[in-house]
TILUM-556917 format. One line per field, with one value per residue (C-alpha): x, y, z; chain; residue in three letters. Coordinates in Angstrom, 2 decimals, m for minus. Example, Ala and Ser with C-alpha at 12.3 -4.5 7.8 and 13.67 -1.06 7.14 Angstrom:
2
xx	12.30;13.67
yy	m4.50;m1.06
zz	7.80;7.14
unit	A;A
code	ala;ser
//
This chain:
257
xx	m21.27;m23.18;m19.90;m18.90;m22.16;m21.67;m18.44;m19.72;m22.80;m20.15;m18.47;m21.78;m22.21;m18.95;m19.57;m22.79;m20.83;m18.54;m20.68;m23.38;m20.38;m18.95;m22.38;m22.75;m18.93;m20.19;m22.73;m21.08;m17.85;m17.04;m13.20;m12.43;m13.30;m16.11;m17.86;m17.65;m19.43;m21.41;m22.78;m22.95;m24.40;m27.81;m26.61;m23.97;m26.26;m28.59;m25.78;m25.42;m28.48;m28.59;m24.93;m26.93;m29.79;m27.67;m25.54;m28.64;m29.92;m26.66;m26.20;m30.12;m29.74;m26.67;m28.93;m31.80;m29.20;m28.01;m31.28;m32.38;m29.24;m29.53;m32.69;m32.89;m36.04;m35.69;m37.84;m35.17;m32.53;m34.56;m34.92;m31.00;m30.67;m33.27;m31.31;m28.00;m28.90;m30.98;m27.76;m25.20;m27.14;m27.84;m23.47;m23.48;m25.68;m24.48;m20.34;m21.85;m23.66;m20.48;m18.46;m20.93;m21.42;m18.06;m17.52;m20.84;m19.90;m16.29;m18.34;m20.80;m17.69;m16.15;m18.81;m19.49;m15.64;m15.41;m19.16;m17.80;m13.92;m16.18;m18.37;m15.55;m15.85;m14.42;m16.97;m19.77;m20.70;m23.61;m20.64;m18.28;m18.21;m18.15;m15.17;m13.40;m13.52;m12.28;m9.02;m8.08;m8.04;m6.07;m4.00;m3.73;m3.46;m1.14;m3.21;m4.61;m8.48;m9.85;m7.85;m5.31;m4.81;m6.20;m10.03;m9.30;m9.23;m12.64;m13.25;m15.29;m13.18;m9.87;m10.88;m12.34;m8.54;m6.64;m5.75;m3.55;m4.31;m4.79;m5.91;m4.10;m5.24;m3.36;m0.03;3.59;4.93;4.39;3.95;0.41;m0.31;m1.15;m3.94;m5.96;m8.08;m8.97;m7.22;m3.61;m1.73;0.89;3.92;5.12;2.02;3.04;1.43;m1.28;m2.10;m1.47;m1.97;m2.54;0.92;2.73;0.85;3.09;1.07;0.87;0.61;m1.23;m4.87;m6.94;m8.25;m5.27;m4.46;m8.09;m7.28;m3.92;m5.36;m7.84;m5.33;m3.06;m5.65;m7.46;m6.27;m7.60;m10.68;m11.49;m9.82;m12.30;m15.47;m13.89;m13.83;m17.57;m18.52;m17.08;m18.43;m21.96;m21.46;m20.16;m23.15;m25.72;m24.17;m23.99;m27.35;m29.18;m26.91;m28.41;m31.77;m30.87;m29.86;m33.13;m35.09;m33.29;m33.12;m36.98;m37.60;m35.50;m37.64;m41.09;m41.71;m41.85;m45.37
yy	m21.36;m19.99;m18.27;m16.99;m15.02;m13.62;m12.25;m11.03;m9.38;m8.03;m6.03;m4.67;m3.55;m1.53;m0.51;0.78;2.74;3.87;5.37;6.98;8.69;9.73;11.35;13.00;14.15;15.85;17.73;18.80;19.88;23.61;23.84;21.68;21.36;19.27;21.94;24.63;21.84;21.23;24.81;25.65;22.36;20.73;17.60;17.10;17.57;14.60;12.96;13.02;12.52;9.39;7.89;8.80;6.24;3.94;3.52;3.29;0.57;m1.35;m1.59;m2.73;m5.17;m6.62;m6.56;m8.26;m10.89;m12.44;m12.05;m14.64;m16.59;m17.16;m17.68;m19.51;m17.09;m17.45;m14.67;m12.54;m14.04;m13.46;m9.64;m9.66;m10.61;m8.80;m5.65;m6.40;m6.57;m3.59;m1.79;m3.20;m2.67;0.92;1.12;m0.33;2.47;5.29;4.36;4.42;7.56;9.37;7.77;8.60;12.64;13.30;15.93;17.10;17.37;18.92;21.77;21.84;22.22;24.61;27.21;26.41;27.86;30.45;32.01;31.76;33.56;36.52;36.97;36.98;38.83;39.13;41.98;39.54;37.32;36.03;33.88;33.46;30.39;28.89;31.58;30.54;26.85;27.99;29.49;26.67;24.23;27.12;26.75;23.17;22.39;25.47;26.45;29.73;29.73;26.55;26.51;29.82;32.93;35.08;34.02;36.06;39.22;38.82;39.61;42.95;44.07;43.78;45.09;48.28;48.17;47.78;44.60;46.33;43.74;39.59;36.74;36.00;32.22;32.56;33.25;31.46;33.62;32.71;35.80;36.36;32.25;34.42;36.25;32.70;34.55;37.73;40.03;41.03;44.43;43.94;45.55;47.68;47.94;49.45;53.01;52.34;49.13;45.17;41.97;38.60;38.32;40.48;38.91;36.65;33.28;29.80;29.37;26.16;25.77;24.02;21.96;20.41;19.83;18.26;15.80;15.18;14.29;12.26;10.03;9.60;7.76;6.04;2.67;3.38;4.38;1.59;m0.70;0.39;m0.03;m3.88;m4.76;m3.61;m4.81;m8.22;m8.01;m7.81;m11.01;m12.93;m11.82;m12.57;m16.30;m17.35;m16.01;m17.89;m20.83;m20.66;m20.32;m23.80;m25.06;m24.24;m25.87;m28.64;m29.30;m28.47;m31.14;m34.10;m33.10;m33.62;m37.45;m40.41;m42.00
zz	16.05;19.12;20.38;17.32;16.52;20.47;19.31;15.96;18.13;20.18;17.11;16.06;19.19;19.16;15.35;16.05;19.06;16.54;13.52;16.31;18.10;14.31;13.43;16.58;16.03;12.46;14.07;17.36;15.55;15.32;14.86;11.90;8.32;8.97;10.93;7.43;5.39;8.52;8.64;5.11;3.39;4.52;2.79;5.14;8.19;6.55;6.56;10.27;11.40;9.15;10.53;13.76;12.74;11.25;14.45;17.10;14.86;14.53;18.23;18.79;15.92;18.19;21.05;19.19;17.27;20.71;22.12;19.26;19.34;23.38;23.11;19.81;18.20;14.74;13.79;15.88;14.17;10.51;11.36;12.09;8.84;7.55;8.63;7.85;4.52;4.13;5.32;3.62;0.40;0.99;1.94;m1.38;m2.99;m1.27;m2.25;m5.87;m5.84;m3.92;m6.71;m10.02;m7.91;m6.96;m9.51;m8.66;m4.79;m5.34;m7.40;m4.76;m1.85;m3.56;m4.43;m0.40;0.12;m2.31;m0.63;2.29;1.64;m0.30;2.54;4.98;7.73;11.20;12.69;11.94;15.08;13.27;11.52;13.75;14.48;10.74;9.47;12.88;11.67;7.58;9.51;11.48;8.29;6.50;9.42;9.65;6.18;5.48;2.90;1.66;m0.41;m2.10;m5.26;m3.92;m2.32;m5.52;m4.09;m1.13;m3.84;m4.19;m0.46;m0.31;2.87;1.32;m2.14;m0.13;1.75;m1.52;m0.65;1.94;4.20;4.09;5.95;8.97;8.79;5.44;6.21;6.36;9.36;12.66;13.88;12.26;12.88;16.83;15.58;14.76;12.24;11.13;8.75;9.00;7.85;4.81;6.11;2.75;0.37;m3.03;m3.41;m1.21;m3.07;m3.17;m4.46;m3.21;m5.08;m2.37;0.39;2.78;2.26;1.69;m2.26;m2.17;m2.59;0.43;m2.21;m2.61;0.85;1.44;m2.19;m0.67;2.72;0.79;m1.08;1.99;3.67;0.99;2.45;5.61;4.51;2.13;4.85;7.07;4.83;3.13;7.27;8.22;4.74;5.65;9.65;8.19;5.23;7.90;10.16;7.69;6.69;10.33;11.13;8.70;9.79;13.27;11.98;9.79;13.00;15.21;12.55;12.22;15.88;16.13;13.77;16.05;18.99;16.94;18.68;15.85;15.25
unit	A;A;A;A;A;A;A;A;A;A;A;A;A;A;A;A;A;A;A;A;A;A;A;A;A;A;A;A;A;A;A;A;A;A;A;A;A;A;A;A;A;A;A;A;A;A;A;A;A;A;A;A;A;A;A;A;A;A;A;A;A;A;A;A;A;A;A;A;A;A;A;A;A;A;A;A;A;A;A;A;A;A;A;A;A;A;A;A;A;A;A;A;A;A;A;A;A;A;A;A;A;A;A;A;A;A;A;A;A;A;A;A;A;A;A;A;A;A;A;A;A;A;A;A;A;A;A;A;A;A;A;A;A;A;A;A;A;A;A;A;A;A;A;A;A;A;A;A;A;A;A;A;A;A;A;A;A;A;A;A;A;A;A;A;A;A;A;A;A;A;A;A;A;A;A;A;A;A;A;A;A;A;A;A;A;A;A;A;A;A;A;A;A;A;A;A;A;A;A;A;A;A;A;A;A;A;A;A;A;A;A;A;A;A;A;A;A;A;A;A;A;A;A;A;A;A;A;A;A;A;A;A;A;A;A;A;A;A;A;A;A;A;A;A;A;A;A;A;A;A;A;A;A;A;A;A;A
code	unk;unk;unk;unk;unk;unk;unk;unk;unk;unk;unk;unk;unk;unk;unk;unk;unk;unk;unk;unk;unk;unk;unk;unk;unk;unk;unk;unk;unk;unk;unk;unk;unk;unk;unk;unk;unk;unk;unk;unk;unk;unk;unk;unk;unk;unk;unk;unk;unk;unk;unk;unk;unk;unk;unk;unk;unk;unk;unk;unk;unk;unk;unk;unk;unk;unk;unk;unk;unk;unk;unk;unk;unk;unk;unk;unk;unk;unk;unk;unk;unk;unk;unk;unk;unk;unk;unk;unk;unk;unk;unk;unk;unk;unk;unk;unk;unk;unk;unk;unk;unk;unk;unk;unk;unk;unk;unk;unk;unk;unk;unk;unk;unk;unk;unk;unk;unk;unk;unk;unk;unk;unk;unk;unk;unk;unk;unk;unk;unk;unk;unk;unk;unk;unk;unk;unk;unk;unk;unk;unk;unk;unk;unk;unk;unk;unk;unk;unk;unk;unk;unk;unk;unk;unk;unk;unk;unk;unk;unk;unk;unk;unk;unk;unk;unk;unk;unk;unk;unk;unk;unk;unk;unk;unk;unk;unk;unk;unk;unk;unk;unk;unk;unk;unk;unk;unk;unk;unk;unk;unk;unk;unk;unk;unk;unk;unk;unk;unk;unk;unk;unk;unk;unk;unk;unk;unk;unk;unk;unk;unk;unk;unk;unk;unk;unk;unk;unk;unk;unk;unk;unk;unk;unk;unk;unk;unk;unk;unk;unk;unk;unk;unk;unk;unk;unk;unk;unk;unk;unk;unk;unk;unk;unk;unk;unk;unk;unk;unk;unk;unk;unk;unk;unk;unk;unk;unk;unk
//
């Protein structure tokens, strides 16, 4: 039993590793989709600092676990519990809330996007770094907007250009995929005008890309979350076994009358 709470303590240890390193990612990230939801949504931000929390306390609860198992302090050993719990059950709450809010939260990301595609702009240094990140998941993804390449339309820059010009990050020729960002010239505009229709882009939606994304690695992700899930049942059963066992144990040495 000892050696197989030194191994589980050992896991937590590495889990905790794991989600602190994950929050810090969120909030260090500047080149990925992460970092436009990072910069534009306080929620997300919470979030971090919370996986943050949640990952310093996983690793001292491993410390504090074999620190009572070693030592055989059940009140360690009771806190260990205590914690698991209180985690696990607030996994439990948040998966629900995600679940019950997730048409609330895809309306939330995509008035996030479509602010950000109207407000476009590569002069502005003041938001650089966030319209740098929204072309290199149009680039990744080959995508163009959140639900397609009509949003960009609603650009002030290219309405004032006639639409004579398009996003760069947008486009299905490799040529403009140099640029990285910014907007790129259309190479025979119709009288002096356009539409996103004559544009040389990807037609699909960065929505659908992210969803797609999503449901590629839903296994993985709910993988992931059944295994920590189980980690911390199996954590709280043998913990409260040990403590069983110190009392037991602390009852054989109490000398007969």
């Amino acid at each position: 039993l000892h050696k197989t709470m030194y191994v589980l303590f050992l896991l937590f240890q590495i889990l905790g590793a794991v989600i602190l390193g994950f929050g810090i990612w969120i909030l260090a990230d500047k080149t990925s989709f992460i970092a436009v939801l990072q910069m534009s949504s306080p929620s997300l931000k919470t979030g971090a600092y919370i996986l943050i929390g949640v990952g310093a306390l996983t690793m001292l609860m491993g410390f504090l676990g074999c620190l009572g198992a070693v030592n055989e302090i059940r009140c360690l050993l009771g806190l260990y519990f205590t914690c698991l719990m209180l985690i696990l059950l607030a996994q439990i709450a948040a998966a629900l809330v995600i679940y019950f809010q997730k048409e609330t939260l895809k309306v939330e990301l995509s008035d996030i996007v479509v602010d950000l595609i109207e407000d476009y702009d590569p002069s502005n240094e003041d938001k650089r770094n966030l319209q740098d990140a929204w072309d290199y998941v149009q680039t990744q993804i080959a995508c163009c907007g959140w639900t397609g390449a009509k949003e960009w339309e609603n650009n002030e820059i290219l309405r004032n250009k006639s639409n004579t010009e398009y996003p760069c990050s947008c486009s299905n020729r490799s040529k403009d995929l140099v640029e990285g960002g910014g907007f790129c010239i259309l190479d025979d505009p119709v009288n002096g005008t356009a539409t996103y229709a004559d544009w040389p882009v990807h037609e699909q939606g960065c929505m659908d890309g992210v969803e797609q994304w999503l449901k590629d690695n839903l296994g993985i992700i709910l993988g992931v979350c059944t295994g920590v899930a189980v980690i911390e049942l199996l954590g709280m059963i043998l913990s409260i076994s040990l403590c069983k066992n110190i009392h037991s144990e602390d009852y054989t040495k109490v000398p007969k009358s």
